[in-house]
C-alpha positions in Angstrom: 106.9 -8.0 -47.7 108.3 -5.4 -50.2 112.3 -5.7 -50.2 114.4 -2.3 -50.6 117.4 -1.4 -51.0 119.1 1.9 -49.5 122.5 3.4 -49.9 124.2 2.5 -46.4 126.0 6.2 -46.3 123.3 8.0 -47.4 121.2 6.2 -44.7 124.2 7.5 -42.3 124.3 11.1 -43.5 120.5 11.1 -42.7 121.2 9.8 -39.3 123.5 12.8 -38.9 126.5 10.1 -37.7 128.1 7.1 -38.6 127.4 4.1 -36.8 129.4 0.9 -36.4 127.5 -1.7 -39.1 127.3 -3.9 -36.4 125.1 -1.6 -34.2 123.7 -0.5 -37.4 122.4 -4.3 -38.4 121.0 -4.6 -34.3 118.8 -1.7 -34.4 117.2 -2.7 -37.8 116.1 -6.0 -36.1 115.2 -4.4 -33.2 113.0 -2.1 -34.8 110.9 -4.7 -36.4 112.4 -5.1 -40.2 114.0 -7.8 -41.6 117.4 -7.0 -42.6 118.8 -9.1 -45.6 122.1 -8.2 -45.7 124.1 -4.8 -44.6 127.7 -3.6 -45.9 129.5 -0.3 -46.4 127.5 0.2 -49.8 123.8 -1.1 -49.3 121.5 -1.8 -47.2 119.0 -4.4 -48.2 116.1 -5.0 -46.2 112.3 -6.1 -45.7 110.0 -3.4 -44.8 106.7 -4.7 -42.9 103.4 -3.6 -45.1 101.9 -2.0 -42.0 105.0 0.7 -41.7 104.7 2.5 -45.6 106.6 5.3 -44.0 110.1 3.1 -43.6 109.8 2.4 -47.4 112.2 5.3 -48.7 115.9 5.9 -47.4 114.5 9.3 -45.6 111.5 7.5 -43.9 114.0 5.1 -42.8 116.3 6.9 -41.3 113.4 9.0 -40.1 112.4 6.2 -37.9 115.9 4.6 -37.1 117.3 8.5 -36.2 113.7 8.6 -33.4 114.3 4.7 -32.5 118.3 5.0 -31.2 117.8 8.4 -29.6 119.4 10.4 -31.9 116.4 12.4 -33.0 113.3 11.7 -30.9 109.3 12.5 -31.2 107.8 13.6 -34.0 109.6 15.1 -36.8 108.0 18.3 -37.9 107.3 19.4 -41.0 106.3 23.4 -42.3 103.7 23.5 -45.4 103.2 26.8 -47.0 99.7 27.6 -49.1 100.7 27.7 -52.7 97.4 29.7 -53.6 96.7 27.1 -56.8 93.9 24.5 -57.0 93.1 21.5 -58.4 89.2 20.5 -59.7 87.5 17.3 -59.2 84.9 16.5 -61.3 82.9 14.1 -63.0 85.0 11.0 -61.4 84.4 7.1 -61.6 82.5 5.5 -59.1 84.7 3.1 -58.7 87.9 5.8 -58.6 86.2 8.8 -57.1 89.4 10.8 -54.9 92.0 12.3 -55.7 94.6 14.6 -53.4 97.2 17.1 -55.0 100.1 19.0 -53.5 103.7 20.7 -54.7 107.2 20.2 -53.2 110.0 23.2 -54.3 113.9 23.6 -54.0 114.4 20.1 -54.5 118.7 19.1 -55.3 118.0 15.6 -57.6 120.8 13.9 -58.8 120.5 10.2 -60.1 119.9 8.7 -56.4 117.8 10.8 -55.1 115.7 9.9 -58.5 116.0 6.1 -57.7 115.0 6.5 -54.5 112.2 8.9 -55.3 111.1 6.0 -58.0 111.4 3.5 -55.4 109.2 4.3 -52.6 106.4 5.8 -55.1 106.4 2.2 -57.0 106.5 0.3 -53.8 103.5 2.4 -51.5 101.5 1.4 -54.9 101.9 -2.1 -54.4 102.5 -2.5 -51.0 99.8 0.0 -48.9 97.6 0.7 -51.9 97.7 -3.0 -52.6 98.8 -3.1 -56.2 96.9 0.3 -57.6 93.6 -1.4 -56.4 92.9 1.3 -53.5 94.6 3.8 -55.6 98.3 5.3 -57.5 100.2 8.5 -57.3 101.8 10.3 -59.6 105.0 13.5 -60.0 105.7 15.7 -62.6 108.0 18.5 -62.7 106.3 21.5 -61.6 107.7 23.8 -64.6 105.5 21.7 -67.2 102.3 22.5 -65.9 100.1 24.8 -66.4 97.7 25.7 -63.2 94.7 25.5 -62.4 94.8 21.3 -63.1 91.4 18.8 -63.3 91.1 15.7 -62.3 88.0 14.6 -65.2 87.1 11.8 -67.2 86.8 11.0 -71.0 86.4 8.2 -73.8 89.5 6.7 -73.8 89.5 7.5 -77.9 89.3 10.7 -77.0 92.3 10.7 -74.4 96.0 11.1 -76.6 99.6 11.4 -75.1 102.6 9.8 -75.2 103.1 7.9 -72.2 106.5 7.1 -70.2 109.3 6.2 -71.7 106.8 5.4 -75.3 108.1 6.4 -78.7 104.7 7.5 -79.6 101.2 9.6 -78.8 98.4 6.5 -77.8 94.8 7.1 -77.3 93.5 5.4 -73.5 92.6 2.0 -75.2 95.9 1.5 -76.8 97.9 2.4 -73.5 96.2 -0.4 -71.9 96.9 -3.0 -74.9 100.3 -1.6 -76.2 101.9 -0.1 -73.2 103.9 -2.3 -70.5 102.5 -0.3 -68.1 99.2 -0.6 -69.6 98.9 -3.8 -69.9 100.0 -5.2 -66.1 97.6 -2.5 -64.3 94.7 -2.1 -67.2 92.5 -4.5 -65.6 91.7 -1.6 -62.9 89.7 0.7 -65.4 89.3 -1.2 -69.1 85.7 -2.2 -68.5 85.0 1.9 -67.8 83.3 3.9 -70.3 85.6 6.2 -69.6 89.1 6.9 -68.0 90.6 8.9 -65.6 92.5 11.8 -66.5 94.0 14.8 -65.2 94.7 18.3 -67.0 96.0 20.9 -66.9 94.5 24.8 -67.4 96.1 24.7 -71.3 94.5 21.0 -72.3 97.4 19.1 -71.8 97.2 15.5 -70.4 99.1 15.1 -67.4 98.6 11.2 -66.8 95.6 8.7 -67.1 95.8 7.3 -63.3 96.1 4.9 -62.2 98.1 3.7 -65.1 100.8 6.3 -66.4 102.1 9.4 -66.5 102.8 11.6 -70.0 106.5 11.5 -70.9 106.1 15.2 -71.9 104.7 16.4 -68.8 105.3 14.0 -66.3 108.9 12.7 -66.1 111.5 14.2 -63.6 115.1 14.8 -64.2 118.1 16.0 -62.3 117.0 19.7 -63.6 113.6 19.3 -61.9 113.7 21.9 -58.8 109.7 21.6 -58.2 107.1 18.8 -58.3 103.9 18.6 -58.5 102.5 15.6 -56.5 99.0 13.4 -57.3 97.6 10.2 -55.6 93.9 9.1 -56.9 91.7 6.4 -56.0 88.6 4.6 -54.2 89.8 5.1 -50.5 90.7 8.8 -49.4 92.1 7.8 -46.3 94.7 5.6 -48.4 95.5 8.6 -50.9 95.8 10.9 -47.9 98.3 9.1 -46.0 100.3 8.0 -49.4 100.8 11.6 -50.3 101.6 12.8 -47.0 104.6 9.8 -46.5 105.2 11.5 -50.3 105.6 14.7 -49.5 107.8 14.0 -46.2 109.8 12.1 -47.7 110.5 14.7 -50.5 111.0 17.5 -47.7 113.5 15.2 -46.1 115.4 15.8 -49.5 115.5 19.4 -49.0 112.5 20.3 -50.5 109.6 22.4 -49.1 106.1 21.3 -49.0 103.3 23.7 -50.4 99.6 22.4 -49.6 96.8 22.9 -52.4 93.4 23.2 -52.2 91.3 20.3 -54.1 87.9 21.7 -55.0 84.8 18.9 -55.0 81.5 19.3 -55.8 80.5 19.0 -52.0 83.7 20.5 -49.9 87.2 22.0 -50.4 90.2 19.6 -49.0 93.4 21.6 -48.0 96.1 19.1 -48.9 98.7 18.1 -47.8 97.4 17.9 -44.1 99.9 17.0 -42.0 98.6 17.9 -38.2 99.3 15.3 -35.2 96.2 12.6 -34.4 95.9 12.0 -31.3 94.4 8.7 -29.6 93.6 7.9 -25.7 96.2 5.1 -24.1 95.8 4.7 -20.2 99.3 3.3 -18.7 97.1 0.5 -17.0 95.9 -0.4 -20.3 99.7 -0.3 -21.5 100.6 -2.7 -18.6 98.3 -4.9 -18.2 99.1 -5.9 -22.2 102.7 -5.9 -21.4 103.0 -7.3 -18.3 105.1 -4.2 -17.5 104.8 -1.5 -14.6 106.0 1.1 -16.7 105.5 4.9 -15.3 104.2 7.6 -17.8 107.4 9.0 -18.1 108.8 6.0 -19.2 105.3 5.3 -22.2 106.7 9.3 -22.7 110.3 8.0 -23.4 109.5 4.7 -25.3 106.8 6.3 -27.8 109.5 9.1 -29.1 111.7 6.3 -30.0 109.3 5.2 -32.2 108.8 8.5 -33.8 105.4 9.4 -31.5 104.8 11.5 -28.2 102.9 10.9 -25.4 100.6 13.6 -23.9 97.9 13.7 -21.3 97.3 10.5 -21.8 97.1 10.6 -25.2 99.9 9.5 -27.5 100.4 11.6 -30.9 100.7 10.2 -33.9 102.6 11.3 -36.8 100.0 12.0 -39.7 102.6 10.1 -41.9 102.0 7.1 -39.7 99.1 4.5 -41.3 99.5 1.8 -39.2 97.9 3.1 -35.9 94.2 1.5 -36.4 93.8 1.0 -32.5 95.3 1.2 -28.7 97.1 -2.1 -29.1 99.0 -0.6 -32.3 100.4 1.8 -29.6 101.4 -1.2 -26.9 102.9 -2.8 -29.6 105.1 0.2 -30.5 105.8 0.7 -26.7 107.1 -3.2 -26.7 109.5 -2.9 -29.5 110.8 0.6 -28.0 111.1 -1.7 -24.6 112.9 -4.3 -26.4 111.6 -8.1 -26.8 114.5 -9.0 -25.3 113.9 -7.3 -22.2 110.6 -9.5 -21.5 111.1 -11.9 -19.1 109.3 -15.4 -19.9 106.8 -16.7 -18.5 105.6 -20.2 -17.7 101.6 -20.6 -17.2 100.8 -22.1 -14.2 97.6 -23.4 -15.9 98.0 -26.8 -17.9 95.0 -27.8 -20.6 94.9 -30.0 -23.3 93.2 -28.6 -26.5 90.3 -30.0 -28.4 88.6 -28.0 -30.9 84.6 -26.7 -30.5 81.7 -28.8 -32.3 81.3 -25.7 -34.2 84.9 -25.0 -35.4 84.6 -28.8 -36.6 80.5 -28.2 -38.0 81.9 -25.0 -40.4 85.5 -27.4 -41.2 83.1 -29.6 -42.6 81.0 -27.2 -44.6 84.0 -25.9 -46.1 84.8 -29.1 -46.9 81.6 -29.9 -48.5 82.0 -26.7 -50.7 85.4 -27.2 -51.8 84.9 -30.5 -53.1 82.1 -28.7 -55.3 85.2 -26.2 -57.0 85.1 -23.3 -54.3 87.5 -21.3 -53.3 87.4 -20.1 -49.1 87.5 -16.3 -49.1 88.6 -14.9 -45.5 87.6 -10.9 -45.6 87.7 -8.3 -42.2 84.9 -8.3 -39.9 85.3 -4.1 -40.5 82.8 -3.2 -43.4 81.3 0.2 -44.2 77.3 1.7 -44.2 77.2 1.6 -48.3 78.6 -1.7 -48.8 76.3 -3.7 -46.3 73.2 -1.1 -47.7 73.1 0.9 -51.0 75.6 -1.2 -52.7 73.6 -4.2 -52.1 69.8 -2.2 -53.0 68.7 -3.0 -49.5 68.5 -1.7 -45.9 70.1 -3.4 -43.2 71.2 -3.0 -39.7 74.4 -2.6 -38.3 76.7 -1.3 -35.7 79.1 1.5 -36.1 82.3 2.1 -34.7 83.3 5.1 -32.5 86.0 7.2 -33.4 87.1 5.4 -36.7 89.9 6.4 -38.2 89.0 4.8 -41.6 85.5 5.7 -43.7 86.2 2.1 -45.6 85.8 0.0 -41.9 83.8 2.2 -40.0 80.8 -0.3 -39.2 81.5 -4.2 -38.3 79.3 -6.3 -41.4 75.7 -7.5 -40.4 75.6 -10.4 -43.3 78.3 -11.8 -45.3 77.4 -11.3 -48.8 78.4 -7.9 -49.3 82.1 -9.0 -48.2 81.9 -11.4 -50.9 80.7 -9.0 -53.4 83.6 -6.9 -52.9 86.0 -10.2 -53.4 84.4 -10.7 -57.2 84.8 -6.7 -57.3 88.6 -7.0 -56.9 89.0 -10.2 -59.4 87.2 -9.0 -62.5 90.1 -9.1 -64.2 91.0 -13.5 -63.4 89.1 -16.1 -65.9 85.5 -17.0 -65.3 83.7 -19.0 -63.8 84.3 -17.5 -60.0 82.9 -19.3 -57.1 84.0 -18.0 -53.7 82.6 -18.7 -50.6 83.3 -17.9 -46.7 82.4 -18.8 -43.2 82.9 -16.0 -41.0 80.9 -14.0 -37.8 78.3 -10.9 -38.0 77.3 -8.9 -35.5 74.1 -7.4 -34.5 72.3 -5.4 -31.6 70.7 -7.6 -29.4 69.8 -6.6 -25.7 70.2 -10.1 -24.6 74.1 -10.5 -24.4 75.8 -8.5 -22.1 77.7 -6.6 -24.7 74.5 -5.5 -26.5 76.0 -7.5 -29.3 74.7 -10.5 -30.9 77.8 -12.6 -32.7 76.4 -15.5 -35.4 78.3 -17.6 -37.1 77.0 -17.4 -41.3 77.7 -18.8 -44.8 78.0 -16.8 -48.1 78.7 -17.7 -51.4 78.8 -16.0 -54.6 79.0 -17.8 -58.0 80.0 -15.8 -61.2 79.7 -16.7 -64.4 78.0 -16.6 -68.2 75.9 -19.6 -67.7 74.8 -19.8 -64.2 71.4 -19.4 -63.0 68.8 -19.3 -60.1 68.7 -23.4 -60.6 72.3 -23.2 -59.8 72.4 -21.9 -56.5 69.7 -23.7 -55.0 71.2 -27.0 -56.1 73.8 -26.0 -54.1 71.9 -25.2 -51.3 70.3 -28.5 -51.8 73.6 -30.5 -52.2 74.5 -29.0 -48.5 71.2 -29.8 -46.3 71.1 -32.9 -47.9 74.8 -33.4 -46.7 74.1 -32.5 -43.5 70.9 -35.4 -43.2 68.8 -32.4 -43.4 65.4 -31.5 -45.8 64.7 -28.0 -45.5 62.2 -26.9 -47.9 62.5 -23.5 -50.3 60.0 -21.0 -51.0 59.9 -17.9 -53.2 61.2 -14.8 -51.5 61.3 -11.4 -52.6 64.6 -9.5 -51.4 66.1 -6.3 -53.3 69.5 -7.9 -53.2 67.9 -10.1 -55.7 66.0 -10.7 -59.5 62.3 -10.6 -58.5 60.8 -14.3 -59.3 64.6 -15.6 -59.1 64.9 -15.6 -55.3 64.2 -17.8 -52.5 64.2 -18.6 -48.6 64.3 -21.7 -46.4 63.2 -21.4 -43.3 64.0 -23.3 -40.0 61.4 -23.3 -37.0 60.1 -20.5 -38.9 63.1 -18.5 -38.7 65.3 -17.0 -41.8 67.6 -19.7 -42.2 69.0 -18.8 -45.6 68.2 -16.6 -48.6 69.7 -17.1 -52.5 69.2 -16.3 -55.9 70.2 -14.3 -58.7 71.9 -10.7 -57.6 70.1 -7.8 -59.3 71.6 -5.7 -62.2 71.9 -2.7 -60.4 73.6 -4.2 -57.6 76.2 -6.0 -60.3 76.6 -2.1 -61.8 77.7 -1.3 -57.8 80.6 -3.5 -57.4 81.4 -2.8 -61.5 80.2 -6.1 -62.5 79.1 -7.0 -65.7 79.0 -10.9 -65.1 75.8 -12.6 -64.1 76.3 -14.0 -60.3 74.2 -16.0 -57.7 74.6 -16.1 -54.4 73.6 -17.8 -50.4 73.5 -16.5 -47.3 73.2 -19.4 -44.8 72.9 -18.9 -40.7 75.4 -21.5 -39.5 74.9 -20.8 -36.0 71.0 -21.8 -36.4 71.5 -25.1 -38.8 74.2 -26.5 -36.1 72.5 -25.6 -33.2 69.2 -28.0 -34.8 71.3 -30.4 -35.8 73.2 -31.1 -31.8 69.3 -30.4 -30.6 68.6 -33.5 -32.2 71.7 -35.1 -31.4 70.4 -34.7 -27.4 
């Protein structure tokens, strides 16, 4: 969890009252951090990854001012239109987004600077997890030169001085010369070119994710107006980053002014920082709970956790990115209520515990792979349409999910191997060989179970590397059946996940039990792979269910 550390009067002048430290250091715990340590000059404390908002001294005593009553509900903010733009155009694939607004009248002194510092660094490495789903950037406002463009170019071709540098580098020598440059250059340095953004008169604002120019894009105490960035492969993440940006700045004193962000395909109005809403029936509330709580009550507990609770529906603050589902909101309701308020339990039903023959049949296929130099891989059940299709060069079925709040894990996965895909995707930059593997559940429509929903148990792997080849990954598959006291032969198969004439089948009661070879260039190019890789897909629910048929 990311540790912070906040001036303890500054965190009372934004409550609007002192408190006794001693309350003070209750209703941190109560509210779900965990506090380090607490005197009359800092605060030091844990924030938990899933509340990015809590992260500056303002979003902290945002949430502590809603949670003791002092300032219930949702804070409010007023954005003005600041009638400038910013282009996007000719993006990465793999770092397509980017969101833009401004922030006026700002007072900075040295704290406010630190603190501003602070939460940017920490929402990059905490909820855009490390600059991987994406990085934001501020400048001072007077510097720049509107409209701006978000572009790319050779990195030769790209020249500033960057933060706190003596001199003007060119993209590649950022990333080999520059501190900065060389702990987050793994991101883009296999791109043909970098991002960039500029401004109406040429000038390089920053090369995101990496850094900022020193002569553009470096505040002061004289800075009065900023211009905020966040770019990067997930929208929803940049969206909710610069929002908890530009509320936190407003909490400063400043006032927010949206932008418009110009694509190819639509116009984004940004900041947006309207209420979401999302349905949570007081039965569902209780029966989670245990509680009989009246709506007025799920009314009164929701605004001390900075929410509201209307028709049913409770509102959620847009700087919020931790309300995924209903639950997220029964869990709010049950810190408001207090864990201490709960009154335990005892079931009256005793069992003794034993685990399934297939918990123990996939134990010892993980086994089996581990002892060959694999590494277990555990990645959501929550995919999206491109990654389980067009990504892989294939059509496949799968289920989508109503009313998602996230365009990243909007479908649940229908096979395994795109998951995987996305785990060598993320690691380019660790030594070779990778082999990774994972045993998890898919999911796909089948009229037979009640749900509609079919739920099978499957085996991936994925094996990067120079050197390996088709041979490779059938002698794997080999190794396993073999293992198991089973001969299953394998055929030629043609799949567009995979090199034609390098891919194969086995098939069990002449069903699909498993499908492997070598992954196709194109599909490498998708996940920005430039490493040869083979890969299995193995239905674990079919092989075990053979194997205790013959058990019988």
């Amino acid at each position: 969890m990311p540790k912070v550390t906040f001036k303890t009067a500054m965190v009372q002048k934004l409550l609007g009252k002192k408190i006794p430290l001693d309350k003070l250091q209750e209703r941190i715990f109560m509210i779900g951090s965990d506090l380090d340590r607490i005197d009359e000059q800092e605060i030091e404390v844990e924030i938990f990854p899933n509340r990015p908002d809590m992260l500056s001294e303002q979003g902290f005593a945002r949430a502590l001012s809603a949670f003791m009553g002092i300032s219930p509900g949702i804070r409010q903010y007023a954005v003005k239109k600041s009638g400038e733009h910013c282009t996007v155009e000719k993006t990465l694939k793999m770092w397509p987004y980017a969101v833009t607004c401004i922030v006026k009248g700002l007072s900075l002194d040295d704290e406010k600077i630190r603190d501003i510092i602070q939460v940017q660094e920490k929402l990059a490495v905490t909820f855009c997890r490390n600059r991987k789903k994406g990085g934001l950037g501020i400048y001072p406002l007077d510097k720049i030169h509107f409209p701006i463009k978000f572009t790319t170019m050779p990195p030769d071709q790209i020249k500033f001085r960057p933060l706190e540098a003596d001199q003007i580098l060119n993209g590649r020598q950022i990333l080999s010369r520059h501190p900065t440059g060389k702990k987050y250059g793994h991101i883009i340095e296999e791109q043909k070119e970098f991002p960039v953004f500029i401004d109406s008169q040429g000038s390089v604002l920053s090369m995101p994710p990496i850094i900022n120019s020193h002569d553009v894009g470096k505040i002061t105490e004289s800075t009065k107006d900023v211009f905020l960035e966040a770019t990067g492969p997930d929208l929803n993440t940049l969206t909710v980053a610069i929002n908890i940006l530009a509320t936190t700045l407003a909490d400063m004193g400043g006032q927010i002014y949206s932008m418009e962000v110009r694509y190819a395909d639509r116009k984004l109005i940004i900041p947006e920082l309207s209420s979401g809403e999302m349905k949570v029936e007081p039965e569902y509330v209780n029966r989670m709970l245990g509680t009989e709580l009246k709506v007025h009550e799920i009314k009164e507990l929701l605004q001390r956790m900075g929410m509201n609770y209307v028709n049913g529906k409770a509102v959620i603050p847009a700087y919020r990115a931790d309300i995924l589902h209903p639950f997220d909101i029964v869990e709010d309701i049950a810190i408001a209520f207090g864990y201490e308020n709960f009154t335990p339990v005892i079931p009256k039903v005793a069992t003794i515990a034993q685990q399934s023959a297939m918990e123990s049949f996939k134990s010892t296929l993980a086994n089996f792979l581990i002892g060959l130099g694999f590494v277990e891989a555990n990645t959501y059940h929550l995919t999206n349409a491109q990654s389980l299709t067009s990504r892989m060069n294939t059509v496949a079925s799968y289920i989508s999910i109503d009313n998602s709040v996230n365009e990243n894990f909007d479908v649940v996965r229908s096979w395994l191997l795109p998951s995987l895909m996305g785990v060598l995707s993320e690691n380019t930059h660790n030594e070779l060989p990778q082999k990774v593997f994972e045993i998890g559940r898919c999911f796909t429509e089948d009229s037979g179970p009640e749900s509609g929903v079919r739920e099978t148990e499957k085996l991936a792997l994925v094996w990067a590397g120079n050197e390996v080849t088709f041979t490779d990954i059938k002698q794997v598959f080999g190794w396993i059946c073999r293992n198991l006291g089973e001969d299953v032969p394998v055929r030629e198969s043609l799949h567009m996940s995979f090199i034609p004439g390098r891919a194969a089948e086995a098939r069990l009661g002449g069903k699909m039990l498993a499908m492997m070879g070598e992954i196709r260039p194109e599909v490498l190019e998708s996940w920005q792979l430039s490493t040869p890789v083979v890969a299995l897909e193995l239905n674990v629910s079919m092989i075990h269910e053979h194997i205790q048929n013959k058990l019988r």
